[in-house]
Every structure is written in C-alpha cells, then in structure tokens.
DRENTI-162103 format. One line per 4 residues: number of its first residue (from 0); their letters; for each residue x, y, z of N, C-alpha, C. Coordinates in pm, 1 decimal. Example, Ala and Ser with C-alpha at 12.3 -4.5 7.8 and 13.67 -1.06 7.14 Angstrom:
2
0) as) 1319.0 -569.0 780.0 1230.0 -450.0 780.0 1320.0 -330.0 780.0; 1285.0 -225.0 708.0 1367.0 -106.0 714.0 1290.0 3.0 787.0
END
This chain:
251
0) xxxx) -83.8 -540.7 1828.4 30.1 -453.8 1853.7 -13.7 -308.5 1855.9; 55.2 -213.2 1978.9 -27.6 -103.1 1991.7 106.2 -14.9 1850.2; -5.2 89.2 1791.0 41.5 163.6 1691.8 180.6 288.6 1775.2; 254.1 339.3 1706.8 315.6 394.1 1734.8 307.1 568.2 1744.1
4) xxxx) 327.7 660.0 1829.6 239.6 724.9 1842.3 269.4 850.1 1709.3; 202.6 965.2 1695.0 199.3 1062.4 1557.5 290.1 1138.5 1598.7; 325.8 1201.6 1515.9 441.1 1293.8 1483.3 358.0 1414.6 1587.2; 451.5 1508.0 1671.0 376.5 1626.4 1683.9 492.1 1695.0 1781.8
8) xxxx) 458.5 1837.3 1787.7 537.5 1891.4 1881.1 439.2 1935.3 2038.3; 524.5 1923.2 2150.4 501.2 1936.8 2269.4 483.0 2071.7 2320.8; 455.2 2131.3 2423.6 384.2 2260.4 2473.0 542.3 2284.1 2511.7; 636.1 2217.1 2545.8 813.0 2243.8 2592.3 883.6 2272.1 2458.6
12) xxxx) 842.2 2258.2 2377.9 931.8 2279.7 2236.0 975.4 2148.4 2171.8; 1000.1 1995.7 2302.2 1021.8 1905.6 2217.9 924.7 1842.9 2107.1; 986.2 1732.9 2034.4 909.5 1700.4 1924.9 900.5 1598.0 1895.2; 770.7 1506.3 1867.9 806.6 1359.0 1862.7 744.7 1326.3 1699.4
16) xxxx) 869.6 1267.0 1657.4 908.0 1284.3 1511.4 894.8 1128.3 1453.8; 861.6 1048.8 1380.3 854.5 894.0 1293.3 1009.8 930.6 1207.1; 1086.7 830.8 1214.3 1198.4 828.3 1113.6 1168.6 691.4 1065.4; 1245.0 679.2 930.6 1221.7 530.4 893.7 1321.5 542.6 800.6
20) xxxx) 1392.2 400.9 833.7 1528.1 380.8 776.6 1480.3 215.2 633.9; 1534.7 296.1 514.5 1481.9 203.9 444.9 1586.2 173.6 322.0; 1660.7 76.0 257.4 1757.2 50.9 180.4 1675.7 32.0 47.3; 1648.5 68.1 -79.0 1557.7 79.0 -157.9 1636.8 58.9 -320.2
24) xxxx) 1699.5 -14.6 -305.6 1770.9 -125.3 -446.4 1813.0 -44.1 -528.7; 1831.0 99.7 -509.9 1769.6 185.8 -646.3 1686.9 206.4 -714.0; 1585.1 157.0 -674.8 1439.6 195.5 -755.1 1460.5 117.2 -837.5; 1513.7 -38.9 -794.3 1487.4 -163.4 -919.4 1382.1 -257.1 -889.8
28) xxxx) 1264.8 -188.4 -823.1 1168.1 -273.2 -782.5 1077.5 -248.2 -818.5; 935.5 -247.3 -744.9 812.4 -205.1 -735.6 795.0 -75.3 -645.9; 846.1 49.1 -762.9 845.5 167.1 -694.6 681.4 203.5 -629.9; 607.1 182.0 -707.2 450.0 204.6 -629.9 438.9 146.8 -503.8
32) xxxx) 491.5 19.3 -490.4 465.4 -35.8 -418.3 555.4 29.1 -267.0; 668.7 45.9 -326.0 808.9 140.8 -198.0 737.3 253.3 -158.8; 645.2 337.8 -249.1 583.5 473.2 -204.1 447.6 439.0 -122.5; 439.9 340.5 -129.3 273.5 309.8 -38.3 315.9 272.7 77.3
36) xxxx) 455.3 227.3 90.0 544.0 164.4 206.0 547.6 296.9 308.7; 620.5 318.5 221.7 681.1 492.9 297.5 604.5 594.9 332.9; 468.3 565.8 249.8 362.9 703.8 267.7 288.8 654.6 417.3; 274.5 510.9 404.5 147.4 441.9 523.9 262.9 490.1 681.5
40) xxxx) 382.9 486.4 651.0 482.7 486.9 772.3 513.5 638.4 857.3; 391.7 723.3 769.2 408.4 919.0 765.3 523.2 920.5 884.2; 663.1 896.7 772.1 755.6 966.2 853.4 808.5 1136.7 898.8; 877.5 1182.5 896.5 884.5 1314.3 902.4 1026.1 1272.9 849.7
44) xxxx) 1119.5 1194.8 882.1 1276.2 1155.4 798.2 1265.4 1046.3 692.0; 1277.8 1007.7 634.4 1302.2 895.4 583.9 1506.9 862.5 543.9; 1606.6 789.8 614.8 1691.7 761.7 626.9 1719.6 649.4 484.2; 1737.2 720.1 386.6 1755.5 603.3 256.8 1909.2 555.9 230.6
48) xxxx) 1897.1 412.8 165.1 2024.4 331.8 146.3 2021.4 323.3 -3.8; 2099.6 336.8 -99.3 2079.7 240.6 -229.4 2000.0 381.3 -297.9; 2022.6 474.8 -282.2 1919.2 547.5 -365.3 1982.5 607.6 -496.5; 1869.7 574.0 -606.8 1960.6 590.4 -781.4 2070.2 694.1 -749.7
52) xxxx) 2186.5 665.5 -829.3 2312.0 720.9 -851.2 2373.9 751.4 -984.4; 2288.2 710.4 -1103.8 2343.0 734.3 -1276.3 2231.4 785.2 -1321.0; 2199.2 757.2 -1437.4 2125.3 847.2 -1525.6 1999.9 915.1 -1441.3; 1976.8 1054.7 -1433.9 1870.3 1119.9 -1382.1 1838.7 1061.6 -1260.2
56) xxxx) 1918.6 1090.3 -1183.6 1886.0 986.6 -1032.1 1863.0 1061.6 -969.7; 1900.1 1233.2 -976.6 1800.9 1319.1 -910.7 1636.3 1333.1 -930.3; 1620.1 1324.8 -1066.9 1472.3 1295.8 -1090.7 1414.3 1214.8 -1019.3; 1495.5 1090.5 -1042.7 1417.5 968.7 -988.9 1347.8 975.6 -857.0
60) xxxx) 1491.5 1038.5 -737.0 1446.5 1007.4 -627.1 1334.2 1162.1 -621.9; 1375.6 1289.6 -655.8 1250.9 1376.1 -641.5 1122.5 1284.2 -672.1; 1121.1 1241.6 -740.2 942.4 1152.9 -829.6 924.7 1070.6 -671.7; 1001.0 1002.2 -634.7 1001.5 910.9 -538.0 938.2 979.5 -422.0
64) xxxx) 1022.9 1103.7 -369.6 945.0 1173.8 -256.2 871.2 1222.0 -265.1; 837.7 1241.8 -363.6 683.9 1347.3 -400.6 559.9 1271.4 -390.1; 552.2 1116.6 -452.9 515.3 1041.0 -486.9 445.3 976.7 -286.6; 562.7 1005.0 -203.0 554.0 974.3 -33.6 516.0 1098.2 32.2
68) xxxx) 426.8 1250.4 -16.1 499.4 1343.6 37.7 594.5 1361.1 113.5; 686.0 1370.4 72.4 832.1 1433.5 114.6 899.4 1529.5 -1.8; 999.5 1572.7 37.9 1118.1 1634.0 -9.5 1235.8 1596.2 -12.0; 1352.9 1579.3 -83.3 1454.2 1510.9 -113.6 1554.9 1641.5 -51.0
72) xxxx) 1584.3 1642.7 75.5 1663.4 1687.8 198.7 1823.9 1659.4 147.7; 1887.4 1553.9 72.6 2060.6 1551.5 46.5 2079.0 1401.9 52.6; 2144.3 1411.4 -87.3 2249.4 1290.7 -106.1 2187.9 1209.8 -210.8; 2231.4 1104.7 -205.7 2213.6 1052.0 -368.3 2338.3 995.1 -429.0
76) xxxx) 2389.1 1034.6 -527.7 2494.6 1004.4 -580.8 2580.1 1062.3 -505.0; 2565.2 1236.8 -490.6 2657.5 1282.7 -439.7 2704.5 1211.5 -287.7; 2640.4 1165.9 -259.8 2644.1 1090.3 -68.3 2705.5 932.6 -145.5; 2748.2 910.1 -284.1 2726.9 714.9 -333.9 2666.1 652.7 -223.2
80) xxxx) 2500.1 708.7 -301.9 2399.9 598.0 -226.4 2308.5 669.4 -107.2; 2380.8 701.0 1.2 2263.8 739.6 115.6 2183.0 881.6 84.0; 2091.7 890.9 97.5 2010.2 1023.4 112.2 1925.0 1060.5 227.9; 1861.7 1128.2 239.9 1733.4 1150.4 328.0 1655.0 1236.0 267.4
84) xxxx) 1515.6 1197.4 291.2 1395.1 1255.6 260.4 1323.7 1316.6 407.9; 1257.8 1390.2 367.7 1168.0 1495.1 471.2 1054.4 1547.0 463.5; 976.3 1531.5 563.2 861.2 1601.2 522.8 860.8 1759.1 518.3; 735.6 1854.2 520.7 772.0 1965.2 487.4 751.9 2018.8 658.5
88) xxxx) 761.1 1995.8 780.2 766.7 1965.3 902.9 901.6 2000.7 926.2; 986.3 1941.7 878.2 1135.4 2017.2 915.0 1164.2 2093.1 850.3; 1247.6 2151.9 989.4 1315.5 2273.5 891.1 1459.6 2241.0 919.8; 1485.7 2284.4 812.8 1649.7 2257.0 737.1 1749.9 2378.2 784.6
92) xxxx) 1869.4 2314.7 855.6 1977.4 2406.1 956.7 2073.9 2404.6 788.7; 2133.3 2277.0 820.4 2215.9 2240.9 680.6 2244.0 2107.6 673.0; 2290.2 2111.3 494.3 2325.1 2012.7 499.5 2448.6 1947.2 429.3; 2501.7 1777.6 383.0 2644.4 1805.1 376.8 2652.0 1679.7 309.5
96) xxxx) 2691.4 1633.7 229.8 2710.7 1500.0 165.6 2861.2 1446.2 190.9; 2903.4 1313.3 208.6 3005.1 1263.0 268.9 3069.6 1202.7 195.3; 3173.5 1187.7 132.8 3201.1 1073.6 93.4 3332.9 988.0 145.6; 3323.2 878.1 152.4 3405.3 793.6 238.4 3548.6 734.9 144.2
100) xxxx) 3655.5 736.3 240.4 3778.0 681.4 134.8 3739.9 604.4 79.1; 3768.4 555.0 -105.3 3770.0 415.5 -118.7 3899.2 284.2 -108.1; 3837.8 245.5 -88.1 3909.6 105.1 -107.2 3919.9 40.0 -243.9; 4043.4 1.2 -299.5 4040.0 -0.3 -471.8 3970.3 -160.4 -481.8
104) xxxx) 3911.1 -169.6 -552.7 3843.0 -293.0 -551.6 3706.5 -255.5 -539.5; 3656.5 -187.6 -419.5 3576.0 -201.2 -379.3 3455.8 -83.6 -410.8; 3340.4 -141.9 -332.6 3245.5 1.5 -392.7 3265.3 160.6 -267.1; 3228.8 227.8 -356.9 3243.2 416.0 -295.5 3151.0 403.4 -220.0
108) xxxx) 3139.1 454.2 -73.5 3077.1 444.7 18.4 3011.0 599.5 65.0; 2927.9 633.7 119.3 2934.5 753.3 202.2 2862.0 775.1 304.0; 2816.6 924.5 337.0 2758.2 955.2 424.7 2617.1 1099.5 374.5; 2495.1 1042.8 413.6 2402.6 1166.6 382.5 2358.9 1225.9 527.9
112) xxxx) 2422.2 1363.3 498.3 2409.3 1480.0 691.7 2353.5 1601.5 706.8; 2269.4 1609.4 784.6 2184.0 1728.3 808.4 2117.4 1779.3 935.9; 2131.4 1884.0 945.9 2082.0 1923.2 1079.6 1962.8 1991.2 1063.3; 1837.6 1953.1 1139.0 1723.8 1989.2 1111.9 1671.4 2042.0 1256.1
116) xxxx) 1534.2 2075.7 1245.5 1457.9 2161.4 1327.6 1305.1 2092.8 1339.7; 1263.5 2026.1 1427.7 1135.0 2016.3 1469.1 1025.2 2104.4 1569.6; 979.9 2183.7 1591.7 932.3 2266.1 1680.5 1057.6 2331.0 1772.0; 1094.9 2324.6 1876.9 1191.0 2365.0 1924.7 1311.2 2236.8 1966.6
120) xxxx) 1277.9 2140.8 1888.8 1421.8 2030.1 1867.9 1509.7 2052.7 1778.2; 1648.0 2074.1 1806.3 1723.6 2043.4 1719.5 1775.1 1934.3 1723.0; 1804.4 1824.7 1547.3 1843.8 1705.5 1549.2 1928.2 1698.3 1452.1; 2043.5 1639.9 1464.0 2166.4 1594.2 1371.8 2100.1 1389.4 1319.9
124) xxxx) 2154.5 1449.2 1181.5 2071.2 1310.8 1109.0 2186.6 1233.6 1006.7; 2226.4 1137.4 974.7 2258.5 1072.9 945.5 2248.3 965.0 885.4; 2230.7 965.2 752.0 2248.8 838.2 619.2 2336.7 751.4 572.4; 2352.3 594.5 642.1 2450.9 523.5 587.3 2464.5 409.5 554.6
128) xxxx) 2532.7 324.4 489.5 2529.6 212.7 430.2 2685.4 203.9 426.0; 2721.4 97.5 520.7 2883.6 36.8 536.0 2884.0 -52.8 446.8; 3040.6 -122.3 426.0 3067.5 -191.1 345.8 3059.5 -301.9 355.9; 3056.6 -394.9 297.1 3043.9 -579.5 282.7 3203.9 -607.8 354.9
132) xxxx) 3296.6 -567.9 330.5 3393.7 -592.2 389.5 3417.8 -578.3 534.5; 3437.6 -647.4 602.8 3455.5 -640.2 763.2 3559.2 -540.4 799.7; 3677.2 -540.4 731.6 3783.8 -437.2 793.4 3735.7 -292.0 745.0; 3698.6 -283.0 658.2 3649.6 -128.1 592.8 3542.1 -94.0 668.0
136) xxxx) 3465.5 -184.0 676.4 3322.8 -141.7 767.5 3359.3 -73.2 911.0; 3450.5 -198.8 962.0 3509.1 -128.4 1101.0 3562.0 32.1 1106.2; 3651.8 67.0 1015.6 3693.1 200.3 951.7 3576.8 268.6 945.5; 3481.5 258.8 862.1 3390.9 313.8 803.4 3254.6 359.9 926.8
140) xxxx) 3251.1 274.9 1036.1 3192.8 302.9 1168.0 3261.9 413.1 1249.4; 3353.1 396.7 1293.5 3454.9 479.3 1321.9 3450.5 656.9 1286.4; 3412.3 596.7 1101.3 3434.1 747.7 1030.6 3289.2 794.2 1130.4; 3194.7 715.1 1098.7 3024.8 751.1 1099.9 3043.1 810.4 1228.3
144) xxxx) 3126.7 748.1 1374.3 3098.3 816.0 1477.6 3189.9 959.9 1500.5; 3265.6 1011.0 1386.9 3303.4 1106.9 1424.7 3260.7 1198.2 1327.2; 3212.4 1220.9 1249.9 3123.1 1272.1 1159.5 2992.5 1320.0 1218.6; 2924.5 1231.5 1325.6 2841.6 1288.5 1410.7 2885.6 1352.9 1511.3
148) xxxx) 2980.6 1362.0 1614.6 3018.8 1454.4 1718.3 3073.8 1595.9 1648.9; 3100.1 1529.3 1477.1 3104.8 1721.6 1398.2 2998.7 1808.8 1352.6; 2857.4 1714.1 1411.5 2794.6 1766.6 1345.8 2731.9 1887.3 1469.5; 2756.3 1873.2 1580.2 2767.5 1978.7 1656.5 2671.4 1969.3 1730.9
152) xxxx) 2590.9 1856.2 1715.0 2439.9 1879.0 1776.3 2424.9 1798.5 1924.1; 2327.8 1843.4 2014.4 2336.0 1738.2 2141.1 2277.5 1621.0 2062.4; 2151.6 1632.7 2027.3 2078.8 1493.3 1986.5 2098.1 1457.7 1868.5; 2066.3 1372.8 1782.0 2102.7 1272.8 1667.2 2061.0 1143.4 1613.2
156) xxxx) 2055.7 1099.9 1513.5 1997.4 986.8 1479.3 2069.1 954.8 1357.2; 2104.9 819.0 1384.3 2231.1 736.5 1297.4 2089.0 624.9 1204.3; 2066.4 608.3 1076.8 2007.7 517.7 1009.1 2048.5 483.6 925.2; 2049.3 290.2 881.8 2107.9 232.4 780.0 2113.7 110.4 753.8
160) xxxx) 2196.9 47.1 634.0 2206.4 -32.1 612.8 2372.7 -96.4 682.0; 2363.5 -164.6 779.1 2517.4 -188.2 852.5 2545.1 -287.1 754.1; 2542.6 -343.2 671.3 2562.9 -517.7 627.6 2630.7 -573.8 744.0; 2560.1 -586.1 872.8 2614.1 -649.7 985.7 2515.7 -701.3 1110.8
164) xxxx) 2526.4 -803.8 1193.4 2408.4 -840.4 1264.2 2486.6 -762.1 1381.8; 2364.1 -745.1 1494.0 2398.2 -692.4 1633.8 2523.9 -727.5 1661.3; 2529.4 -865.0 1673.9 2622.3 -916.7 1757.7 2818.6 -889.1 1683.4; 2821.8 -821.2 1561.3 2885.7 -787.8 1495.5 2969.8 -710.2 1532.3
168) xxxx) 3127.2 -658.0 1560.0 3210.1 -548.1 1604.8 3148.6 -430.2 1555.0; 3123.7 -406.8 1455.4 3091.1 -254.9 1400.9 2956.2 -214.7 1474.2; 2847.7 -294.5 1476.5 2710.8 -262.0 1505.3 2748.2 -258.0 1670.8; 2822.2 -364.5 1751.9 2861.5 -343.2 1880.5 2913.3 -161.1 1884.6
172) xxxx) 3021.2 -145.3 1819.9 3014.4 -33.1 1889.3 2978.4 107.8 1841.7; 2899.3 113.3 1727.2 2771.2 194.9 1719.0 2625.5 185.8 1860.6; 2631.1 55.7 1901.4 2522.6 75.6 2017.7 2600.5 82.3 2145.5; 2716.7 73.5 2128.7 2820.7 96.0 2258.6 2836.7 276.7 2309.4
176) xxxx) 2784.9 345.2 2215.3 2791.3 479.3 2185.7 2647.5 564.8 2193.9; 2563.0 441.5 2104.8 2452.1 508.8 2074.8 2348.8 424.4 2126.3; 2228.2 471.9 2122.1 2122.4 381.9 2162.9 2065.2 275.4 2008.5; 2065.8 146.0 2022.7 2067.9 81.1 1926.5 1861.3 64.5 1968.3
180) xxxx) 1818.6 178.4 1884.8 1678.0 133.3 1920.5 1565.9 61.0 1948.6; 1594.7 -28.9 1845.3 1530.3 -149.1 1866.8 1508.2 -229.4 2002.7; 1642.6 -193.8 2030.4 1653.4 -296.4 2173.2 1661.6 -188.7 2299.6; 1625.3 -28.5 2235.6 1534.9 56.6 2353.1 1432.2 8.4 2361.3
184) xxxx) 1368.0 16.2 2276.5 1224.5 -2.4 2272.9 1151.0 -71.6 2153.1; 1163.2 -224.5 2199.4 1129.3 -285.6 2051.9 965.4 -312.7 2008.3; 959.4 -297.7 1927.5 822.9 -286.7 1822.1 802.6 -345.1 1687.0; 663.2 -413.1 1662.1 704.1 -443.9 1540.5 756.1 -560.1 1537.3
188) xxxx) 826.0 -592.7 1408.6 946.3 -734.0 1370.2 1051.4 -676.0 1385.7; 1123.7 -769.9 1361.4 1313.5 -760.9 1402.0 1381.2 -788.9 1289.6; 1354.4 -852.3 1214.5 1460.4 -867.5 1118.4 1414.9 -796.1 956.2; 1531.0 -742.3 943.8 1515.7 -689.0 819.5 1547.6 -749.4 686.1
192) xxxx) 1590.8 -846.0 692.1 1663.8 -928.5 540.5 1650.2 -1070.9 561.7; 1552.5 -1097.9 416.3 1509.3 -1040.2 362.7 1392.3 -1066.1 357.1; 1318.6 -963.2 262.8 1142.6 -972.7 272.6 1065.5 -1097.0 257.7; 1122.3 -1164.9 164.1 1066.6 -1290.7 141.9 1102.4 -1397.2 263.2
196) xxxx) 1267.2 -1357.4 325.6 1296.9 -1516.5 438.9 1305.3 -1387.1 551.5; 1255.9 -1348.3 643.0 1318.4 -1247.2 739.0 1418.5 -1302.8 786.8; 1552.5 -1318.9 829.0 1622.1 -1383.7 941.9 1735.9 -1312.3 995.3; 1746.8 -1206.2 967.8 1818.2 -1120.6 1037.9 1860.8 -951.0 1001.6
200) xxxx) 1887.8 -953.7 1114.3 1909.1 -810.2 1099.6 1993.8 -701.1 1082.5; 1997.6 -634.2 951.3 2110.0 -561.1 965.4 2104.7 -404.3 969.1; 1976.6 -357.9 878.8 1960.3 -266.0 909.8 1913.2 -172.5 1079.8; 1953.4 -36.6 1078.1 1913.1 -6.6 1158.9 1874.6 141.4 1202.6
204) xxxx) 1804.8 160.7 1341.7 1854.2 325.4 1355.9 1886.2 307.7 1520.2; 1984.2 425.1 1536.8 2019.3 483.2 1656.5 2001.1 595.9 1718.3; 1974.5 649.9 1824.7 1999.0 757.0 1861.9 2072.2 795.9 1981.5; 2124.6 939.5 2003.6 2164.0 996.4 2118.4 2157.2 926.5 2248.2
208) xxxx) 2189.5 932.1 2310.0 2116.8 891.3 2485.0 2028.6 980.8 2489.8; 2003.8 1143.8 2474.4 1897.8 1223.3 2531.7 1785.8 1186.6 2475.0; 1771.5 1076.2 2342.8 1616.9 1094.8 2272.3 1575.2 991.5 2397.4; 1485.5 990.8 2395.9 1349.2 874.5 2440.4 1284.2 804.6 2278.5
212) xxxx) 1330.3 682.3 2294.3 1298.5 593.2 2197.4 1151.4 530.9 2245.8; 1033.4 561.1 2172.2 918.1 524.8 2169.9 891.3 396.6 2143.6; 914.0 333.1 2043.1 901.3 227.6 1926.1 1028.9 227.2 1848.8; 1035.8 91.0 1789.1 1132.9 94.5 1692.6 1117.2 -60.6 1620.3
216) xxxx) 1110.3 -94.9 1527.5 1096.3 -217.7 1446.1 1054.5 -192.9 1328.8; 1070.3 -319.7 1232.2 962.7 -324.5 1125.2 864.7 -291.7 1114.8; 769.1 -210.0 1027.5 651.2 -185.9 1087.1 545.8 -279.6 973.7; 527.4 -449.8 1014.5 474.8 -505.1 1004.8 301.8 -525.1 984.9
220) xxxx) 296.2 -440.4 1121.2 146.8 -463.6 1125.5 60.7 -288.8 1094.7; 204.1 -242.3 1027.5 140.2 -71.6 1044.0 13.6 -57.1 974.5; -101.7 18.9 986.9 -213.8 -0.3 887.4 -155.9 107.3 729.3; -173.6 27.0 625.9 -191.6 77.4 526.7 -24.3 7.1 445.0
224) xxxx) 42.2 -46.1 578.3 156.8 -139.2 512.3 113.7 -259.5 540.6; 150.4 -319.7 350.6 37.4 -474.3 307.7 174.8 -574.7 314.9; 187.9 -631.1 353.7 278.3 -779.6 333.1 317.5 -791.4 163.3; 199.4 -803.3 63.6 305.0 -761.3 -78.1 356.0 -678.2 -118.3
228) xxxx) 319.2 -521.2 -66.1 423.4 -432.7 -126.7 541.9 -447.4 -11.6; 543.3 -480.8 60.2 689.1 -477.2 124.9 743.6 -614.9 96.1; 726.9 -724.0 17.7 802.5 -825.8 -47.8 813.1 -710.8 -207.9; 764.0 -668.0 -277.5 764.1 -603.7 -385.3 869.8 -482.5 -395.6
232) xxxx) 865.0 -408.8 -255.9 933.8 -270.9 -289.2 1072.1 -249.0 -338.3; 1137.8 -395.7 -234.8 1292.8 -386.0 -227.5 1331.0 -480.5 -185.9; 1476.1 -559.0 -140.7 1492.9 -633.2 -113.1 1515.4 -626.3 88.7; 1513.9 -566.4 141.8 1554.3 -513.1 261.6 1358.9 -461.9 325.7
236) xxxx) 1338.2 -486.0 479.7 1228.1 -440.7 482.8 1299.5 -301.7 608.8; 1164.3 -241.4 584.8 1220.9 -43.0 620.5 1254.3 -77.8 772.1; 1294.8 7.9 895.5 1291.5 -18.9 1021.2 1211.0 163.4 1040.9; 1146.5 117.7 1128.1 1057.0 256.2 1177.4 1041.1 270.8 1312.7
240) xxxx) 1137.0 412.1 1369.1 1124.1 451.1 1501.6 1031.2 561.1 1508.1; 989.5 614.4 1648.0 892.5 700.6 1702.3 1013.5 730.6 1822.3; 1045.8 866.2 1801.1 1144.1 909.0 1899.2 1098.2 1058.4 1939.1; 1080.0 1093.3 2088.2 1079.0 1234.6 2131.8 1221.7 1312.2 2135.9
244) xxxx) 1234.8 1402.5 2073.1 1365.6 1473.4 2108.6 1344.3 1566.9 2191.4; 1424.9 1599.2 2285.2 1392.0 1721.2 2387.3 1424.5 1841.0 2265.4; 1335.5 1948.4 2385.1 1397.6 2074.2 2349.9 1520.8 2126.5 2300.7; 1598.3 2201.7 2244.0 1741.6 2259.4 2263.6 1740.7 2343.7 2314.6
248) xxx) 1812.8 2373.4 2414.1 1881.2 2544.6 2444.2 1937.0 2596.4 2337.7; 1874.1 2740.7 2373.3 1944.6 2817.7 2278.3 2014.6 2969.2 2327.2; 2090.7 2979.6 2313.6 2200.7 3098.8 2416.8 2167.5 3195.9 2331.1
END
C-alpha cells in the first residue's frame, strides 16, 4: 500500500495537511500505546472522541498531546467529550466549544470548533461524537451541519465518532453535504470497530467539496503503527486522511 503523502505547504499558499480522527475511551487504555498511534500518524489535527472529562482531564489530555507532539487546540469536558489536538504548524483563527441540547436520560453531547491556518489555507474543523440514539443523532447531525456553515469558512473538515454505519440516515446525509472521505479516496482499512473484530464502520472524516481528498482509511499498514498498540490503545481504531486545502482569498 502506497504511504500517504507529508504534510507541507505549496508554492500557491495551499496546504496539504494529515488529520486523524480517533475516539480514545478516555484514556482507559494503553495510553503509551494511543501516543505511539498518534505520533507514527504525524498528523497536523488530531479530531478526538471520548477525551477525559472529570478529575484533571485537562492535565490528562495536555500529557497526552505532548506525549504525540501536539497541543491541546479546545474541548474536553468543556466540548462533553470532543477535542482537537494540533501540531505547532497551525495557526489558530479561533476557537469555540459546543455543547449540544440534552436529552434527559441520556448522555451530554457536543461539539469541539476551530478555525485554523495552514500556510495560506484557511480551514474550519470540527469534533464530534453523536448519540447512540437514532432520533437525537438525526437532530444532532443537523445541529453539526449548521454549526459548520457558522463557522464562516469556505473549506472544512467534519471528524468523529457517528455511532452509525454509511448506510445510516445521519451518516447519509453528512456525505449528502459533505465529502464522506473514505469513499473519495479510500486507503488503508475500512472499518473502525472494533480493534480486536473490525466489522464496521462508524467512525469518520469529511470534508468540503473544495478539499481534494488524498487518502483516507485506517492507517493499518502506516510504518511505526504496530497491530498491538492499536488493539491496546482504545476500543475504536483512528481513521487518517491526507487532504490538500486550496488557498483562501483574502480581500
């Protein structure tokens, strides 16, 4: 399998950036093992699900990105659950933590949002994890796609945990909208859940129509990601795109 290509910016200003969307239990696993995951994958985003939310869970996840070089970019508890990490490669427009109605019964949902800067790309980013419930999820997609047209940006990238397969209403019309990457340009394995049985897929990432999707899959055969730390890290395996963003105008 050919490797996916490096992060870098173009002589036009665009920028071709690694994101990797990864659901990470809360750090109830084999954290060494999640940071060797994430470091071998040199993203420039990392799109997190599940990330600690109670005692010192800011610590935690700082130790976590530091541990991947990165930086802990927003969200966490304050997002219940989604965050994003970054390398020191972006630069930071702003950013915005979400949180989603609840449903009584059920668990607090949200959204982790930020608008960043790659050479002369600007990109709107997006952290999420929908609900187990089918009718809330539907809601909760809905919220996700208008939350991104506020975020003001031409281009964008949606990553997460859907608890839903393709063929699913919610994930339908997230790729009815957006480019469901994988099936731009697939790479890698396909199914994300779970590490030990793969058989399907729920996690994911999307982007804009303007990106050019390079790659996008599991990154299985990436060098320096081993088959036991990704049964070890978490229960969910990461999904990793290679996307060019054009340039932005700027008036």
């Amino acid at each position: 399998m050919e490797l996916l290509p490096n992060s870098r910016t173009e002589s036009d200003g665009s920028a071709v950036i690694r994101v990797l969307s990864y659901n990470i239990r809360s750090l109830r696993d084999d954290t060494a093992a999640l940071a060797r995951v994430i470091s071998a994958c040199a993203p420039d985003l990392v799109l997190v699900q599940e990330a600690p939310r109670f005692f010192r869970w800011r610590k935690k996840l700082a130790r976590l990105a530091a541990a991947c070089g990165q930086v802990v970019l927003t969200g966490g508890a304050t997002a219940a659950g989604p965050a994003v990490l970054c390398s020191l490669r972006a630069v930071v427009d702003r950013t915005e933590d979400v949180l989603l109605p609840l449903t009584p019964g059920l668990h607090r949902r949200g959204l982790a949002t930020a608008v960043v800067r790659f050479g002369g790309a600007r990109l709107g980013v997006i952290s999420c994890h929908l609900s187990l419930q089918q009718a809330e999820r539907q809601e909760q997609g809905g919220m996700l796609l208008e939350r991104l047209a506020a975020l003001g940006t031409e281009h964008a990238v949606v990553g997460g945990d859907l608890n839903e397969r393709p063929d699913g209403r919610t994930f339908r019309r997230l790729a009815s909208t957006l480019q469901d990457c994988r099936t731009a340009a697939p790479w890698g394995g396909e199914f994300t859940s779970t590490p030990t049985d793969p058989h399907q897929r729920i996690d994911a990432l999307f982007a804009t129509p303007g990106i050019e999707v390079l790659g996008c899959g599991v990154p299985l055969d990436q060098p320096g990601v081993r088959a036991a730390d990704l049964r070890a890290a978490t229960d969910h395996l990461p999904v990793l795109a290679a996307l060019r963003v054009p340039a932005t105008d700027v008036d």
